[in-house]
C-alpha positions as CSV (number, residue, x, y, z in Angstrom):
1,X,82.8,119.4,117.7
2,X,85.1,118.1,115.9
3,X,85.5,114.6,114.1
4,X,88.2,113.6,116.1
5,X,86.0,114.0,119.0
6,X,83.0,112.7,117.2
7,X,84.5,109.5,116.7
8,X,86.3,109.2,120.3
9,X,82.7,110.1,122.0
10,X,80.6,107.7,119.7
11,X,80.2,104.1,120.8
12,X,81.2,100.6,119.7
13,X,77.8,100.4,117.3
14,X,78.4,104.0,115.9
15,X,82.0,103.8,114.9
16,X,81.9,102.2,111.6
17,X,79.2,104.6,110.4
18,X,81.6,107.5,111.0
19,X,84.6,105.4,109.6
20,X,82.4,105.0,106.8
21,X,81.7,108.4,106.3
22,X,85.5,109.5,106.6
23,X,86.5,106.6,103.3
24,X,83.3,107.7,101.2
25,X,84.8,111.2,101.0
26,X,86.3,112.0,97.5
27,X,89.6,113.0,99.6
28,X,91.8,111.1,101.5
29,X,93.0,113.6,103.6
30,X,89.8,114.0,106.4
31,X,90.7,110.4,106.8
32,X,94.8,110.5,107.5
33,X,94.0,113.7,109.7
34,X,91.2,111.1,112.1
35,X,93.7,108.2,111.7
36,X,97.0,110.6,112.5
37,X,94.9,111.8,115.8
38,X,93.5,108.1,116.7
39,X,97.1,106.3,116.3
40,X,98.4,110.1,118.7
41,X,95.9,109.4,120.9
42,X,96.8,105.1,121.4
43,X,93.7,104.2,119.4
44,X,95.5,102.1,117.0
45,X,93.0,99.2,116.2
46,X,90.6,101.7,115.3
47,X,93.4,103.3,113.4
48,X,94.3,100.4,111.6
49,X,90.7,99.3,111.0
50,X,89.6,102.5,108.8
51,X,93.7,102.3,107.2
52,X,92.9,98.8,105.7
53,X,89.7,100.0,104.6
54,X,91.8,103.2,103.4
55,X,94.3,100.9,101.4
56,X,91.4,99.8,99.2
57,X,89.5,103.2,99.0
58,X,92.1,105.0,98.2
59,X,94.9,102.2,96.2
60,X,97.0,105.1,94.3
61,X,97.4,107.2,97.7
62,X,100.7,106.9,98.9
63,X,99.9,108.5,101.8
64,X,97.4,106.1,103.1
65,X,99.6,103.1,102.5
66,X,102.6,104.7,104.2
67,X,100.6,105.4,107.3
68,X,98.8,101.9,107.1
69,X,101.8,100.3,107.0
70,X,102.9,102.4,110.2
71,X,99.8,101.1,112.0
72,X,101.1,97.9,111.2
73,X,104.3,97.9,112.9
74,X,103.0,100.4,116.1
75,X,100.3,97.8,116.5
76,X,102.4,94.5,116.0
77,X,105.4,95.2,118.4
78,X,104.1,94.9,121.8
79,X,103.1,91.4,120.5
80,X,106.2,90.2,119.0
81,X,107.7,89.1,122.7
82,X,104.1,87.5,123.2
83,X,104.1,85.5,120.2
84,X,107.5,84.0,120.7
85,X,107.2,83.2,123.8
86,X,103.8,80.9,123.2
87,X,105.8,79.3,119.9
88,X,108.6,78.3,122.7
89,X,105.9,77.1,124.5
90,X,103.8,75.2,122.2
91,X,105.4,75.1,118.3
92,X,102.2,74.4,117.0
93,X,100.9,75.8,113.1
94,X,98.9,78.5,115.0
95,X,101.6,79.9,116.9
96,X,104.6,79.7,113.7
97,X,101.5,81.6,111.5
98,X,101.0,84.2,114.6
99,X,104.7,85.1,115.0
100,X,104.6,85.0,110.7
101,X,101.6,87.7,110.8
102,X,103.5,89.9,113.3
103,X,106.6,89.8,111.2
104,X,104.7,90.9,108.4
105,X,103.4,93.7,110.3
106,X,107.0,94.6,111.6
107,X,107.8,94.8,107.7
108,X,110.3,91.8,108.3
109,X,108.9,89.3,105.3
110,X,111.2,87.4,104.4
111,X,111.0,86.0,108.6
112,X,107.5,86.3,107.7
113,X,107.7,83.6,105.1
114,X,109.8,81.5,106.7
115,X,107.5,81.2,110.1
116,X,104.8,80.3,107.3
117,X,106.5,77.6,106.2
118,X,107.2,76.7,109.7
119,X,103.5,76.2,110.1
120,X,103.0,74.4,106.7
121,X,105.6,71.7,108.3
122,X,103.7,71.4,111.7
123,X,100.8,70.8,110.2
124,X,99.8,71.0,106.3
125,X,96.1,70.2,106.4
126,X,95.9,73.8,108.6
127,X,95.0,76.3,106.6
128,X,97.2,78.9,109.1
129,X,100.5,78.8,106.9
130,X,99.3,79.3,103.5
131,X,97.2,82.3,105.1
132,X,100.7,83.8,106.6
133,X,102.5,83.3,103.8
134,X,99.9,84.4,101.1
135,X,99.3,88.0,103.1
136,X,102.9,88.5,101.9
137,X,102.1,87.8,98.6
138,X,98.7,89.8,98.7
139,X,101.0,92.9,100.4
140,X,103.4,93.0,97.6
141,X,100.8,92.5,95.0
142,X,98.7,95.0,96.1
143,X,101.7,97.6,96.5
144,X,104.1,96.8,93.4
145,X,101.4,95.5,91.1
146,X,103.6,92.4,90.9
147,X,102.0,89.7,88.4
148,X,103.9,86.6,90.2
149,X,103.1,87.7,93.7
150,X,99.4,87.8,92.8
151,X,99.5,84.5,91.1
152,X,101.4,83.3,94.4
153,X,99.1,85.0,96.9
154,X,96.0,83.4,94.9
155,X,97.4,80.1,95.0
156,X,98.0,80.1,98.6
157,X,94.6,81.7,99.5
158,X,93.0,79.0,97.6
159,X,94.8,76.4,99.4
160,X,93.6,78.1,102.8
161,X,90.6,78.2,101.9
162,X,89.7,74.6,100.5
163,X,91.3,73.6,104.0
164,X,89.1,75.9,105.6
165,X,86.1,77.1,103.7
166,X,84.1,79.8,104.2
167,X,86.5,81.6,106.4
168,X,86.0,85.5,105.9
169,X,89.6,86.7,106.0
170,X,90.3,84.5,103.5
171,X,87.4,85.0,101.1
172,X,87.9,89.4,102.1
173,X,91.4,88.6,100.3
174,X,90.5,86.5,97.4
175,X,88.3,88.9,96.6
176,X,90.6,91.7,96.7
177,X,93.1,89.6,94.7
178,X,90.2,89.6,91.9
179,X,89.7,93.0,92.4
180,X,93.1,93.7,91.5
181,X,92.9,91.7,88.5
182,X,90.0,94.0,87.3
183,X,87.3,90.8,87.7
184,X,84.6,92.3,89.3
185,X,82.3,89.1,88.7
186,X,84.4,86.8,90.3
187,X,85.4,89.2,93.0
188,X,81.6,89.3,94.0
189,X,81.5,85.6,94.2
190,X,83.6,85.8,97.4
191,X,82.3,88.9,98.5
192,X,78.7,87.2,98.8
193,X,79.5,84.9,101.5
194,X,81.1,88.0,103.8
195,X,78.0,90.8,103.4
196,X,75.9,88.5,105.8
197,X,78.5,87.8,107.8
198,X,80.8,91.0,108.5
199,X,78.2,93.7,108.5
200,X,79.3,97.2,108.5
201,X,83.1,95.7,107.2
202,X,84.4,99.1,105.5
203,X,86.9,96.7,103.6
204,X,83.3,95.0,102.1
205,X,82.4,98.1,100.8
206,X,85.5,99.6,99.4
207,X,85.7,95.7,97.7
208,X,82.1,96.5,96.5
209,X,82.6,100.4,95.6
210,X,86.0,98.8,93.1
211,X,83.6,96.0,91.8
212,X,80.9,98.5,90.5
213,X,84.1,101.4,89.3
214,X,84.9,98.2,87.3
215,X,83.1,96.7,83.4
216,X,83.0,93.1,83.5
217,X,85.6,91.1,82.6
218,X,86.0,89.0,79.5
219,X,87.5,86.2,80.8
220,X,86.5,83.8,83.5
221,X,89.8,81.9,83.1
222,X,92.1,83.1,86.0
223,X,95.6,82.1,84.0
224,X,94.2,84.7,81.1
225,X,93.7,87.2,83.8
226,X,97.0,87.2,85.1
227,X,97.9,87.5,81.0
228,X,96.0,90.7,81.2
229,X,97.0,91.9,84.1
230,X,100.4,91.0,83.2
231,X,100.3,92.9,80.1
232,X,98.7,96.2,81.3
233,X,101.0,96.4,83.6
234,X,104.5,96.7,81.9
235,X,102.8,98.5,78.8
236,X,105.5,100.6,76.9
237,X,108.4,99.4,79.2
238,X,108.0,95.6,77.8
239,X,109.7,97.3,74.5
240,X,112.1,99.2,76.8
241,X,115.6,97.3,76.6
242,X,118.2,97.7,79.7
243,X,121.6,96.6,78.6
244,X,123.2,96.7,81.8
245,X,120.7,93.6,83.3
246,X,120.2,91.8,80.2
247,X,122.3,87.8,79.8
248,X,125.2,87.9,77.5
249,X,123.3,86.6,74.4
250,X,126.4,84.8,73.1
251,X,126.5,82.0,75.6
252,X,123.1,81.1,75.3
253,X,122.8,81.6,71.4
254,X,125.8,78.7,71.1
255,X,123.8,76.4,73.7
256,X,120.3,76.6,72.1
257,X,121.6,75.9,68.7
258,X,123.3,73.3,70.5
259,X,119.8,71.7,71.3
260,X,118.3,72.5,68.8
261,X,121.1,70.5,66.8
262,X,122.0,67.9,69.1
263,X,118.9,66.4,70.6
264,X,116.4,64.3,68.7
265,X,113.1,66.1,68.9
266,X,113.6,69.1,70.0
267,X,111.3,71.6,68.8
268,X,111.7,74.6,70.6
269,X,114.1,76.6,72.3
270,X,113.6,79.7,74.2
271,X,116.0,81.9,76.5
272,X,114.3,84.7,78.5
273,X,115.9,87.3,80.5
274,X,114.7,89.1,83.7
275,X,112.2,91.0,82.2
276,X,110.8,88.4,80.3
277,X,111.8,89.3,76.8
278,X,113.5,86.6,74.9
279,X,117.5,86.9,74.2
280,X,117.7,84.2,71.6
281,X,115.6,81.7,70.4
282,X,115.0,78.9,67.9
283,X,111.8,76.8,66.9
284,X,109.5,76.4,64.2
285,X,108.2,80.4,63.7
286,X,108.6,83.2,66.1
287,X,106.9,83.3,68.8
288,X,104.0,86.2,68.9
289,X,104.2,89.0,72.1
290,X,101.1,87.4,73.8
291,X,102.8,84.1,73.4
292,X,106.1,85.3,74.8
293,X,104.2,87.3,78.2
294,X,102.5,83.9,78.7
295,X,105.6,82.1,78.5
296,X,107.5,84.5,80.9
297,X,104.8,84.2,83.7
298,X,105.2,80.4,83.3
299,X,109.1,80.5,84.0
300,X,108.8,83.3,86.6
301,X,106.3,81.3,88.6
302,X,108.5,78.6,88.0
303,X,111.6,80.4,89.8
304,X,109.2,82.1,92.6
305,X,106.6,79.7,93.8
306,X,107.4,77.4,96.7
307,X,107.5,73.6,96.1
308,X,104.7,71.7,98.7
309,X,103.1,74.8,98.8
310,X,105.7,76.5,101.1
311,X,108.8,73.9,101.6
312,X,111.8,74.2,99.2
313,X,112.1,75.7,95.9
314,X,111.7,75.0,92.5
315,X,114.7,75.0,89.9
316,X,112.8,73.5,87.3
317,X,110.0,72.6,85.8
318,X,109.6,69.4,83.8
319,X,106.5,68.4,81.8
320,X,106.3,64.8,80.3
321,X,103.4,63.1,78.0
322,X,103.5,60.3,75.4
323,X,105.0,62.7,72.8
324,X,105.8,65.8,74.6
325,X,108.4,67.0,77.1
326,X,108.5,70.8,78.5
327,X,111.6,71.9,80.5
328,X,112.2,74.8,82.2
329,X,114.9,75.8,84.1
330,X,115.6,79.3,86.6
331,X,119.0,80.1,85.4
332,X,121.9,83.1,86.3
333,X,121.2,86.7,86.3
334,X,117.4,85.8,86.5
335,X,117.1,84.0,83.1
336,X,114.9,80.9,82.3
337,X,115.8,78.8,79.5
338,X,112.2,76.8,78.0
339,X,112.2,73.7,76.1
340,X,109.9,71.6,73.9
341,X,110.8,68.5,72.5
342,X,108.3,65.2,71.4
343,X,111.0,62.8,73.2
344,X,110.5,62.4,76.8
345,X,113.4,60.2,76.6
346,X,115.7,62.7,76.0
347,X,115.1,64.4,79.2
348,X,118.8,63.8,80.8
349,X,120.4,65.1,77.9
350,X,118.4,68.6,77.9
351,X,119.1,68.5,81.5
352,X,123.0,68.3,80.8
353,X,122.7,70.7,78.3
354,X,121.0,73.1,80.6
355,X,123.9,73.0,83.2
356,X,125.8,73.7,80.4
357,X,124.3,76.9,79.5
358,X,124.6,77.8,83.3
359,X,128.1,77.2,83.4
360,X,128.3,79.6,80.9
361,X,126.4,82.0,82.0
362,X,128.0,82.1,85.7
363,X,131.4,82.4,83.7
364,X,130.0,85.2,82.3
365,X,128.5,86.8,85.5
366,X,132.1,86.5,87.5
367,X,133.7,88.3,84.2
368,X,131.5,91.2,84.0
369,X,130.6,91.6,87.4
């Protein structure tokens, strides 16, 4: 008897031994061939069940997350009709974060997102929204190893979850987010709550099978584990230069001497392109590589993360003290200009000086492009 037929005979209490079994093998493949025959034979929940497990056994496997994501969308589109007619009925958070998680499923994220924020608007002390709309984030982080999605699906996670705590799906994805920072230690600290709770999860064991592959890590701050992350990430290709996407340097070279000339106190100026390297530059001494990757994250959170956790977008960034003032601004062609001054006064006048350097810089774009 086959496995196939193992599985389909077997009952409800069985079935995660076997799917166990099938994601404890070294191979992927004895898995894809049950999940390939479960998803022919219309058994897609069990399908999908051992493929999100599979995601996490098996992360480098192509294979697995093409399938997965398959599941995903044979499972989600009977529901889709479903779920927009109950939102018609009753636009409530729950129903705008239902219709967001089929979207998802359907591959459609950008809808996704925007049916999240939906439900942040009905209601923002429900954690359903930040859930929706950090499962994006999680998704992308988890396939394109994507630094700013995972600082974005962390911070709407934790949101969900100080609305709502103790709730498993959101702890199962905190911990994989710490997973995929390489923090076993403070991946275990969600996992703990779960083990009691969702016994015989196979996503709690692949989460426990990558916490014990993995040493400790040597941070408990989470900002220095996105700098790690960040940094093992891009390896050689931070020094790789691509000419084509980088800002024309002139532009922005003339505007940050221009603030660093013409405003009293600055200290700092910094332009980073897409990639986070910086085009030109003026301040006190050179900023180190570490110095410059932390910087980047900053101003890509900056232009990524969502304003009210979900409505609107950020633009800028503006930090103010007694004696300090921090500036950042998203610019053209995916550049962010940074700026540090000690006169908090002198705000409007970076902020005209900015617009400056993004007139220039759209000039520029409608030239070349």
């Amino acid at each position: 008897m086959g496995l196939f037929s193992k599985l389909l005979r077997r009952g409800a209490s069985d079935a995660p031994a076997l799917g166990l079994d099938l994601l404890r093998e070294r191979d992927p493949k004895p898995l894809l061939r049950v999940c390939r025959q479960l998803l022919a034979a219309g058994r897609c929940d069990r399908a999908l069940t051992l493929l999100r497990a599979g995601v996490l056994r098996f992360p480098e496997d192509p294979e697995v997350g093409a399938l997965q994501r398959e599941a995903e969308r044979v499972s989600a589109l009977p529901q889709l009709d479903r779920a927009r007619e109950a939102l018609a009925k009753e636009p409530c958070s729950a129903n705008h974060a239902r219709l967001s998680q089929i979207l998802r499923r359907l591959g459609d994220e950008e809808s996704a997102i925007e049916q999240g924020r939906s439900a942040i608007a009905c209601d923002a002390r429900a954690p359903f929204g930040y859930r929706a709309i950090g499962r994006v984030h999680l998704d992308r982080f988890r396939a394109a190893d994507n630094t700013i999605d995972g600082m974005n699906a962390l911070r709407y996670y934790s949101k969900a979850c100080s609305l709502q705590p103790n709730q498993a799906a959101t702890l199962l994805a905190l911990a994989e987010i710490f997973v995929l920072l390489e923090a076993p230690e403070a991946a275990r600290r969600f996992l703990a709550p779960i083990t009691k709770t969702m016994p015989g999860d196979p996503r709690v064991e692949m989460l426990e099978r990558r916490c014990v592959s993995l040493p400790p890590e040597a941070t408990s701050n989470v900002e220095d584990l996105f700098l790690l992350h960040e940094r093992r990430r891009r390896g050689p290709l931070h020094e790789a230069a691509h000419e084509s996407d980088v800002c024309p340097t002139a532009v922005g070279a003339a505007q940050v001497d221009e603030l660093m000339d013409g405003i009293e106190g600055t200290r700092e100026v910094r332009l980073l392109d897409r990639e986070r390297r910086e085009l030109c530059g003026r301040g006190p001494s050179p900023r180190t590589e570490e110095e410059l990757d932390a910087l980047g994250l900053l101003a890509e959170s900056v232009r990524s993360c969502s304003s009210r956790m979900g409505i609107g977008t950020f633009e800028r960034l503006a930090l103010r003290g007694d004696e300090c003032l921090v500036v950042l601004e998203a610019l053209p062609r995916e550049s962010t200009i940074c700026y540090f001054g000690s006169r908090p006064s002198r705000q409007d006048e970076v902020e005209q000086a900015f617009e400056r350097v993004r007139s220039g810089l759209t000039a520029t774009s409608e030239v070349t492009g």
